[in-house]
Residue, then its C-alpha position, 0 to 999 in steps of 0.5 A: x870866244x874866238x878860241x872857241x869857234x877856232x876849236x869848233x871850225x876845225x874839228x868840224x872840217x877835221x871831222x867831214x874829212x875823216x868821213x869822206x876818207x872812210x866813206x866806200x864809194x858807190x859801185x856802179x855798173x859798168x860793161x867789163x867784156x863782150x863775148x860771142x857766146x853766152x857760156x864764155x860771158x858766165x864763165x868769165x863773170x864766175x871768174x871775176x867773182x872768184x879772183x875778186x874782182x867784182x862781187x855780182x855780175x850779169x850777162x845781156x845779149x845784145x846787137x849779136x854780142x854777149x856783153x857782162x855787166x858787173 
């Protein structure tokens, strides 16, 4: 019996590992750069997408600033 439950703790702790390791973990929206002018900030949200940095952005005009969000 005591085999048993060995088997069983360590598949299930080799288990929870091999999903935490395979798991994508959540992207959250951050400020990459502010710009002065609202063409400057989609310009740079385009390039981002594609150079691969990012896969959607947004641009928020704020306090005078364009700030992109992606």
């Amino acid at each position: 019996m005591r085999k048993v439950r060995t088997l069983l703790v360590s598949a299930a702790l080799a288990t929870g590992v091999l999903l935490s390791m395979t798991a994508a973990p959540a992207q959250a929206e951050s400020i990459r750069y502010a710009y002065y002018l609202q063409s400057d900030c989609y310009n740079g949200g385009n390039l981002g997408i594609q150079w691969g940095w990012w896969t959607s952005f947004r641009c928020s005009y704020e306090n005078g600033y364009w700030f992109l969000y992606a």
